[in-house]
N, C-alpha and C positions, 0 to 999 in steps of 0.2 A: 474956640478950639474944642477938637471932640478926640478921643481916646480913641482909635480905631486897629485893627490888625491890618495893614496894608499888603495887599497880595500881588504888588504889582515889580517888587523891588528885583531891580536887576540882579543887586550882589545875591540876594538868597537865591534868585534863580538860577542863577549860575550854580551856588555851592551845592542846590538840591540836584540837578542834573549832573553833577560829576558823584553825589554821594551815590544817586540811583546807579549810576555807568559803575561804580566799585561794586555796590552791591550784588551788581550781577555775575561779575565773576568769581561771586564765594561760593563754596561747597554748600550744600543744604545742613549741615551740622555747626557750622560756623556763620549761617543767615539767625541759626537757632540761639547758638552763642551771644552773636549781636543784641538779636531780640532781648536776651534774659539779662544782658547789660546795659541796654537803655531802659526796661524795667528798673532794677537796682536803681539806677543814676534818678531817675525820675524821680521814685519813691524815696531817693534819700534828699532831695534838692528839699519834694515841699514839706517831708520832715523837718527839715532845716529852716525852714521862712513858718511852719507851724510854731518854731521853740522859740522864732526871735532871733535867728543866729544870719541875719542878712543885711547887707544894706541900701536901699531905692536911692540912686541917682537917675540923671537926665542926663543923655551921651547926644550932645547935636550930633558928632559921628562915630559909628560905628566900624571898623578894618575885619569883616567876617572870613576874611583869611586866617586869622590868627583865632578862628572859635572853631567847632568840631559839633556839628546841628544832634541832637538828639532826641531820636522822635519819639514821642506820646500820642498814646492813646488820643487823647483831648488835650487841648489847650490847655495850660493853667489859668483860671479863671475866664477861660473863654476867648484869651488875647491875646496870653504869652506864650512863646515856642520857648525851651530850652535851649541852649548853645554849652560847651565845656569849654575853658579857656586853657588854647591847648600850651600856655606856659605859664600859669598858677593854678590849673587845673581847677579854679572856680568852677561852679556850677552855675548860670546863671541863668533869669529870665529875661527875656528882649519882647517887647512892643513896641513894633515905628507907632508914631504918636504922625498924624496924618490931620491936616487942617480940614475942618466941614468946612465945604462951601457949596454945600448940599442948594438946592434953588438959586446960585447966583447965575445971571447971564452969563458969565464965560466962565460955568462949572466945567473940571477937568475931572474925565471920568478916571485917572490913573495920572495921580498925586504921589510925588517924593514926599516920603516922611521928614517933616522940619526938626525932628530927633526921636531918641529911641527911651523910651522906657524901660528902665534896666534894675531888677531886681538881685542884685549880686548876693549867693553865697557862701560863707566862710568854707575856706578848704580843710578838710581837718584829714586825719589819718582814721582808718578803721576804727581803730579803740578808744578815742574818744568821740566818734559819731555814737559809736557806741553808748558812753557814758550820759551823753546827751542825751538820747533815747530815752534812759533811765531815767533820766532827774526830772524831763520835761513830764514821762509819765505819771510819775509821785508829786510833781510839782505843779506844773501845769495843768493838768487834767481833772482839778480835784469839780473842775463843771461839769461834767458830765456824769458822775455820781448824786451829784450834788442835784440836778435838774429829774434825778428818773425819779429820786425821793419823792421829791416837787410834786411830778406825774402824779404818781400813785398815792401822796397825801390829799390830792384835789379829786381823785376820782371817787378814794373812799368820802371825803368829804361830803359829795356831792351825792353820793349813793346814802349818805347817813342824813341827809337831810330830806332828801327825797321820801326815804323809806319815812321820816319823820311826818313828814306834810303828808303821804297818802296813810299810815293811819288814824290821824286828829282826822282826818274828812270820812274815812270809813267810819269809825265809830262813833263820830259825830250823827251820822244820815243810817249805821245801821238797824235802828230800830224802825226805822220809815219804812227803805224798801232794799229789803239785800243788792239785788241788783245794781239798782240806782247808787248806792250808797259804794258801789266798788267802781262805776262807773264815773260816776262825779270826785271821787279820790283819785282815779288814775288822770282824771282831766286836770284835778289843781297839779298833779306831782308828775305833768308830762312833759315840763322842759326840763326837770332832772332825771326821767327815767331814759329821756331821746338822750338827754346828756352821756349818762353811763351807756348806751347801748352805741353811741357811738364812739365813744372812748375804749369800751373793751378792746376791739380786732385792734386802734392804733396803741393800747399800750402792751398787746401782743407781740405789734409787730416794734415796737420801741425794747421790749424784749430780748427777743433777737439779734437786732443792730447792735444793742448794749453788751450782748455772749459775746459776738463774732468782736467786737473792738475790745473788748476784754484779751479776745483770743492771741488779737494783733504785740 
């Protein structure tokens, strides 16, 4: 069995074909609207499956009647579409889970999923999404502080070793031939000089990424 997003399923096609038919008789300030609240919904669902606050079952069926699809950008993980369950207002993720029978003689190019992969998360109120937010931030996150240290004690590392090894071989060779002697030092100390030269621009750009998630 292989994990697949099946693009063939009746029920979704029906439910995206009446969402698109509603969507088009909204105002352009109310498509806006939508948009800015399947955002929200998105970003708080995989908030929620980030902190731990979810629970993975396996649904052989699914009644997509009773869910309200929510679109994203991308997949979650590449597989999962969001859905809202429109009477515990769960947020969840669904994957048909589709059998490979990829190379057999009587492969079916447009397979019923044998069940759904279902990512379910907890419905909470504003204020404690909220509080979660919090706690996951001070609590959870403490790796990503923890790893930029990491970075940046390996790179000085590797620059103090470096800087070590090409001056033992410079002043070792300087009295022979200046030249030589900065030449053959840059050669022992150039898998830690490539090292640091190509670490700079990525712990630049790790940098960055590290402000803007701070910012979050």
């Amino acid at each position: 069995m292989e994990q697949n997003q099946f693009e063939g399923l009746e029920e979704v096609e029906q439910e995206e074909t009446l969402l698109s038919d509603n969507q088009k008789e909204l105002k352009e300030y109310e498509k806006l609207l939508l948009a800015e609240n399947n955002r929200e919904l998105a970003e708080k669902a995989i908030h929620l499956v980030n902190a731990g606050c979810f629970n993975q079952v396996e649904e052989p069926v699914i009644d997509f009647s009773k869910y309200t699809r929510i679109e994203m950008k991308r997949k979650f993980k590449g597989l999962y579409n969001l859905y809202q369950n429109n009477e515990t207002m769960e947020l969840v993720f669904i994957c048909p889970l589709v059998e490979n029978n990829k190379g057999d003689v009587d492969e079916k190019k447009n397979m019923a999923p044998y069940a759904y992969d279902c990512i379910v998360t907890e419905a909470m109120d504003e204020e404690t999404y909220q509080m979660v937010l919090k706690a996951a931030k001070h609590n959870i996150s403490v790796f990503v502080p923890a790893l930029r240290i990491t970075a940046y004690a390996v790179y000085l590392a590797f620059a103090a070793i470096g800087l070590v090894i090409w001056a033992m071989a410079f002043f070792t060779m300087v009295d022979q031939s200046f030249a030589q002697a900065v030449y053959f030092s840059c050669l022992y100390a150039c898998g830690f000089i490539t090292a640091d030269v190509i670490g700079l621009p990525l712990l630049f750009l790790m940098e960055m990424k590290y402000r803007k998630y701070k910012e979050q």
